[in-house]
BAKE-416450 format. One record per atom (N, C-alpha, C, CB): atom name; residue number from 1; residue in one letter; x, y, z. Coordinates in Angstrom, 2 decimals, m for minus. Glycine has a CB too. Layout:
N
R  atomo  num  residuo        u        v        w
R     CA  NUM        A        X        Y        Z
...
//
This chain:
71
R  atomo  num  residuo        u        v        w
R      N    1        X   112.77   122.50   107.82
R     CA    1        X   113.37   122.03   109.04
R      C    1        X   113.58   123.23   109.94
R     CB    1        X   114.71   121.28   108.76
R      N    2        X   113.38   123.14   111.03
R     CA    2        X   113.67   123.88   111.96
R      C    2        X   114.78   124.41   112.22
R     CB    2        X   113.41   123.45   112.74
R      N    3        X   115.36   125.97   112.21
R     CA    3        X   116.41   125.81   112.62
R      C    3        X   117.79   124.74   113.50
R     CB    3        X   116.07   126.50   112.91
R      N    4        X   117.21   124.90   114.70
R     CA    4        X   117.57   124.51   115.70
R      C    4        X   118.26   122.91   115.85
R     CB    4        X   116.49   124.78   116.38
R      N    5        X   116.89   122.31   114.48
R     CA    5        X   117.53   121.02   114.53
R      C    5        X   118.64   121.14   113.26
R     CB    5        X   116.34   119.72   114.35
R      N    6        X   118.52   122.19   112.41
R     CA    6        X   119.25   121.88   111.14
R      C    6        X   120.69   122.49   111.91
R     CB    6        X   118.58   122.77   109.46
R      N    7        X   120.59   123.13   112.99
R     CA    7        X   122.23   123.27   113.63
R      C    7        X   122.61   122.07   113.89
R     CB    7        X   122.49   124.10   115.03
R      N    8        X   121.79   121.13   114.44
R     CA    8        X   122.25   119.41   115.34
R      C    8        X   122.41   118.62   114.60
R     CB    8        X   121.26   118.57   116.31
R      N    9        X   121.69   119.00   113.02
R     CA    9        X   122.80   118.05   111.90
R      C    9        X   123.81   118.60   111.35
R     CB    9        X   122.21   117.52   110.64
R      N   10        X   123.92   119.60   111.10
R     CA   10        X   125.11   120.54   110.80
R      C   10        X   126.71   119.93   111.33
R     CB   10        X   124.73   122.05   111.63
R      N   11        X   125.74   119.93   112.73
R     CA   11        X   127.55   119.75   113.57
R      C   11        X   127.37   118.64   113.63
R     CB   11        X   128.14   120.39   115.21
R      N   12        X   126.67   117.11   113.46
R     CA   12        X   127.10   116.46   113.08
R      C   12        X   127.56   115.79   112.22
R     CB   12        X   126.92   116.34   113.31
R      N   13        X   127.19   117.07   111.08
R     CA   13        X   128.11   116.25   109.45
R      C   13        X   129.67   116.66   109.59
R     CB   13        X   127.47   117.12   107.50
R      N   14        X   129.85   118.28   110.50
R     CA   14        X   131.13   118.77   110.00
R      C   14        X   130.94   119.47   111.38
R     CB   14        X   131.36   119.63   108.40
R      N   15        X   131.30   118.99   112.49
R     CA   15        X   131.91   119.29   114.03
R      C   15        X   132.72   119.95   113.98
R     CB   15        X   132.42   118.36   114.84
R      N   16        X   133.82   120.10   113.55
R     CA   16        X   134.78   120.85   113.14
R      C   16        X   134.53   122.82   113.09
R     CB   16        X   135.01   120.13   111.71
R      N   17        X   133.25   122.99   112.30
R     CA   17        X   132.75   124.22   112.25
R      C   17        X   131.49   124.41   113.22
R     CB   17        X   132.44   124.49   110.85
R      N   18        X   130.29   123.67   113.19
R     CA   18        X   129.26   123.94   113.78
R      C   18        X   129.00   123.32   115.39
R     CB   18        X   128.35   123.56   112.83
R      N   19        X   129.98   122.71   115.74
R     CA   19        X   129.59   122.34   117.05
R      C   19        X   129.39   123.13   118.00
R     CB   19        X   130.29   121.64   117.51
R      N   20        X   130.17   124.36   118.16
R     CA   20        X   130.31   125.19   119.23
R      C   20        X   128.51   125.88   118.75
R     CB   20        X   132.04   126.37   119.19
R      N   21        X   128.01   126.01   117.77
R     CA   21        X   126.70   126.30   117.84
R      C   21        X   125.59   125.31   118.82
R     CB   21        X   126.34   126.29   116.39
R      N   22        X   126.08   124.33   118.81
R     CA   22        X   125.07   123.41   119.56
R      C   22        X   125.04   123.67   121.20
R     CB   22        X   125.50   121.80   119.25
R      N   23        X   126.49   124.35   121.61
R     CA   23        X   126.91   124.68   122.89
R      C   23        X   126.02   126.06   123.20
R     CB   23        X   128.60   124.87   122.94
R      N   24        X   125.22   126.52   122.11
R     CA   24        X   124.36   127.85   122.65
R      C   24        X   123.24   127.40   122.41
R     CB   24        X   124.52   129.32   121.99
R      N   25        X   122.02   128.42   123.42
R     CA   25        X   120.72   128.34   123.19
R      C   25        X   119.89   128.31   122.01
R     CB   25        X   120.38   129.09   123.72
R      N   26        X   118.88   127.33   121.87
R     CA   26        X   118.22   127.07   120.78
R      C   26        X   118.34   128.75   119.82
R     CB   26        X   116.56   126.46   121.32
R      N   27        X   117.69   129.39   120.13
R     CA   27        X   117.69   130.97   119.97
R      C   27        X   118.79   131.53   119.41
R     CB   27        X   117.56   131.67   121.21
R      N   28        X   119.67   131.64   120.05
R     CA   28        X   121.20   132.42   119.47
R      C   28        X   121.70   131.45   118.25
R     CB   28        X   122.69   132.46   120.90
R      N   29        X   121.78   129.95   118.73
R     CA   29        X   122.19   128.77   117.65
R      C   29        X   121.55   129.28   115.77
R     CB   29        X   121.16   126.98   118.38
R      N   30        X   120.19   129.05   116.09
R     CA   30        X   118.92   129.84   115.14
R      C   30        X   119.57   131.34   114.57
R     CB   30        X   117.29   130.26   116.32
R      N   31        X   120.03   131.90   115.36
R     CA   31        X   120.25   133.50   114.75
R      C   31        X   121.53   133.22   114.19
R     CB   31        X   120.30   134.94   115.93
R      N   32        X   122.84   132.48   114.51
R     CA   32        X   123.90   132.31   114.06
R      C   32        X   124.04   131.22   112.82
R     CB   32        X   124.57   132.08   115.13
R      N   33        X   122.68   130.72   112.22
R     CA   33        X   122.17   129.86   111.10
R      C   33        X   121.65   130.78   110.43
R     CB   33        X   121.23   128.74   111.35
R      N   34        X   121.16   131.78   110.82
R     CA   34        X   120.52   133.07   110.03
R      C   34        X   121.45   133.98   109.45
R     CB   34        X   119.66   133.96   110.94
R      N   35        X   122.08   133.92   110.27
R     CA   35        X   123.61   135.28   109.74
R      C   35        X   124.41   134.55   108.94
R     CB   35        X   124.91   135.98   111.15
R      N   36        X   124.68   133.18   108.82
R     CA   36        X   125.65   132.17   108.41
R      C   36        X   125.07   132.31   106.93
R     CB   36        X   125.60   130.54   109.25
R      N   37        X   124.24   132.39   106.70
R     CA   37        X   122.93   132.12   105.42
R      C   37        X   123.10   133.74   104.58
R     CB   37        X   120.74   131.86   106.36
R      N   38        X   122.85   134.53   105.73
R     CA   38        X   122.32   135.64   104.94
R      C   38        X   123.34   136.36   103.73
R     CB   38        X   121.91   136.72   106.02
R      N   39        X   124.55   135.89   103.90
R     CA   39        X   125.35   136.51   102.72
R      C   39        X   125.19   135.99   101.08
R     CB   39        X   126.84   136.26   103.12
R      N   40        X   124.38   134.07   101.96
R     CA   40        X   123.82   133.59   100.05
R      C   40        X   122.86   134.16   100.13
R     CB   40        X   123.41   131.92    99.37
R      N   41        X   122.05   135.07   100.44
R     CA   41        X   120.84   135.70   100.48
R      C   41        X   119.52   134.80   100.86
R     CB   41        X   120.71   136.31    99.18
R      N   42        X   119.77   133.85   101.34
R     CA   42        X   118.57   132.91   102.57
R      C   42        X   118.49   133.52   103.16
R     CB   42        X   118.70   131.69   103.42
R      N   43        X   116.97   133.65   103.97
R     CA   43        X   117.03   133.66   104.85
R      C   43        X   115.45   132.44   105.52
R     CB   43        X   117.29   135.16   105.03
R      N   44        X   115.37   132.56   106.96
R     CA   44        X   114.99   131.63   107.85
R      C   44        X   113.22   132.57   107.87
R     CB   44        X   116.23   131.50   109.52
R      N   45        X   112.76   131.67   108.25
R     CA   45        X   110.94   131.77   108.31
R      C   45        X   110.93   131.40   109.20
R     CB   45        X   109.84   131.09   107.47
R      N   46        X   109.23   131.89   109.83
R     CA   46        X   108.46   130.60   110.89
R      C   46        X   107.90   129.57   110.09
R     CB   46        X   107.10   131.11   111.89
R      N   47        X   108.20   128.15   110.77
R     CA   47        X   107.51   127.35   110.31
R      C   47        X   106.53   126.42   111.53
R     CB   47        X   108.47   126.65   109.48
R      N   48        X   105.51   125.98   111.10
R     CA   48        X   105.05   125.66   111.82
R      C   48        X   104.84   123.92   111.42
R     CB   48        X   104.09   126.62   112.01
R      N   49        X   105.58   123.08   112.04
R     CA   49        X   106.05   121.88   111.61
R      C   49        X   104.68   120.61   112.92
R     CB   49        X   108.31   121.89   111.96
R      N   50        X   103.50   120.45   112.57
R     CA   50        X   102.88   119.57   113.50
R      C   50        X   103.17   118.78   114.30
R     CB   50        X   102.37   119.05   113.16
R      N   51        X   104.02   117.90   113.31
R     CA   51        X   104.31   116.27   113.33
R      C   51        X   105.49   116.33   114.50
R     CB   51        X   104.96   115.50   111.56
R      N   52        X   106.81   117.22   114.53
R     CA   52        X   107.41   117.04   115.34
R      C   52        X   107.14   118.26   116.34
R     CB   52        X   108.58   116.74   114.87
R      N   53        X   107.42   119.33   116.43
R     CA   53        X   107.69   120.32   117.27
R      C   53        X   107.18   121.87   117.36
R     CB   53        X   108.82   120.32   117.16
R      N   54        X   105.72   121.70   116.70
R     CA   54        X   105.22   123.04   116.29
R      C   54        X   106.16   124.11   115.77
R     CB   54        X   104.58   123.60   117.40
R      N   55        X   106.01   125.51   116.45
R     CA   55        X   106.41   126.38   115.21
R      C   55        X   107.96   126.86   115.53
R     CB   55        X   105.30   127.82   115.00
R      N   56        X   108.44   127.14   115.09
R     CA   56        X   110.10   127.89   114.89
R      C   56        X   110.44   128.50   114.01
R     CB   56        X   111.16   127.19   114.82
R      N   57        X   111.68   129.38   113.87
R     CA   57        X   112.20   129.64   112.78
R      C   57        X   113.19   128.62   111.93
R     CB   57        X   112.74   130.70   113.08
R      N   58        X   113.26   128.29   110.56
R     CA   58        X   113.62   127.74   109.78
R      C   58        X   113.24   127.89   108.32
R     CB   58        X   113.50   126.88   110.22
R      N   59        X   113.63   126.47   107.72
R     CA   59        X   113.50   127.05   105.97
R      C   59        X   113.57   125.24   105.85
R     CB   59        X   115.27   128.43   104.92
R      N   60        X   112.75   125.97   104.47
R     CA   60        X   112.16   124.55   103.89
R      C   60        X   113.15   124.55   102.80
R     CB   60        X   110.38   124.45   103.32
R      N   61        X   113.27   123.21   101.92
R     CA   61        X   114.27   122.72   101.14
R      C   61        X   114.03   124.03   100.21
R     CB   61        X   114.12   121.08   100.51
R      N   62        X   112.58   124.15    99.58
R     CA   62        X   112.06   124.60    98.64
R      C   62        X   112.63   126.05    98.81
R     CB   62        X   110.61   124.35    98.61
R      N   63        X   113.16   126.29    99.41
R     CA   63        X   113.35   128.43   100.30
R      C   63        X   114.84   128.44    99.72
R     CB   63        X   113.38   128.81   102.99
R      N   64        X   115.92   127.18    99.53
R     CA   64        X   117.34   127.38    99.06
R      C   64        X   116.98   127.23    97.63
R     CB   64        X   118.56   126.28    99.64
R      N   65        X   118.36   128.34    96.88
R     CA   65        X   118.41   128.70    96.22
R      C   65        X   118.67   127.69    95.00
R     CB   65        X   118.94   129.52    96.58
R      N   66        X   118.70   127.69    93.22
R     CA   66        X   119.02   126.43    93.07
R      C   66        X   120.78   126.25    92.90
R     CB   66        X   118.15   125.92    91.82
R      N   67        X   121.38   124.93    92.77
R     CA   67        X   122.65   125.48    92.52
R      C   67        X   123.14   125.50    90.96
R     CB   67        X   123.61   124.71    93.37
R      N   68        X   123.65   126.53    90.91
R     CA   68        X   124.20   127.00    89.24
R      C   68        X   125.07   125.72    89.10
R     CB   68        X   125.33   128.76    89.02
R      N   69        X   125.16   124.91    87.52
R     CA   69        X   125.97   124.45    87.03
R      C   69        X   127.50   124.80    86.98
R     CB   69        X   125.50   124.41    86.21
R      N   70        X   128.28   124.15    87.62
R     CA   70        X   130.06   124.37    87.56
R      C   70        X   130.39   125.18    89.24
R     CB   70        X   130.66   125.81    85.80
R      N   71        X   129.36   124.88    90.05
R     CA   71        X   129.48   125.15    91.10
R      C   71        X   129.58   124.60    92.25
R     CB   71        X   128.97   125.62    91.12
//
């Protein structure tokens, strides 16, 4: 998924934290999903997605980490 859109579900699961990301440019939104990430050690790719919106930075399901049992 594309960054950009995985900010526009973000803030709509939990508005509370991610909305004010949706209030910035695709770009900065994207870099502040990148920095948000980088302390679990994700990080964001180009992807180049056909079907909806050609290429961007983002991460595929397969790119997160798995989650440890009791976590």
């Amino acid at each position: 998924m594309h960054s950009h859109r995985l900010v526009e579900a973000l803030a709509t699961y939990r508005a509370d934290l991610y909305k004010p990301w949706t209030e910035m440019d695709a770009a900065d939104a994207s870099t502040a999903l990148s920095a948000a990430l980088k302390p679990f050690k994700v990080s964001t790719r180009q992807l180049t997605i056909r079907e909806c919106c050609g290429g961007a930075k983002g991460l595929r399901y397969t790119d997160l980490p798995a989650v440890e049992d009791g976590e």
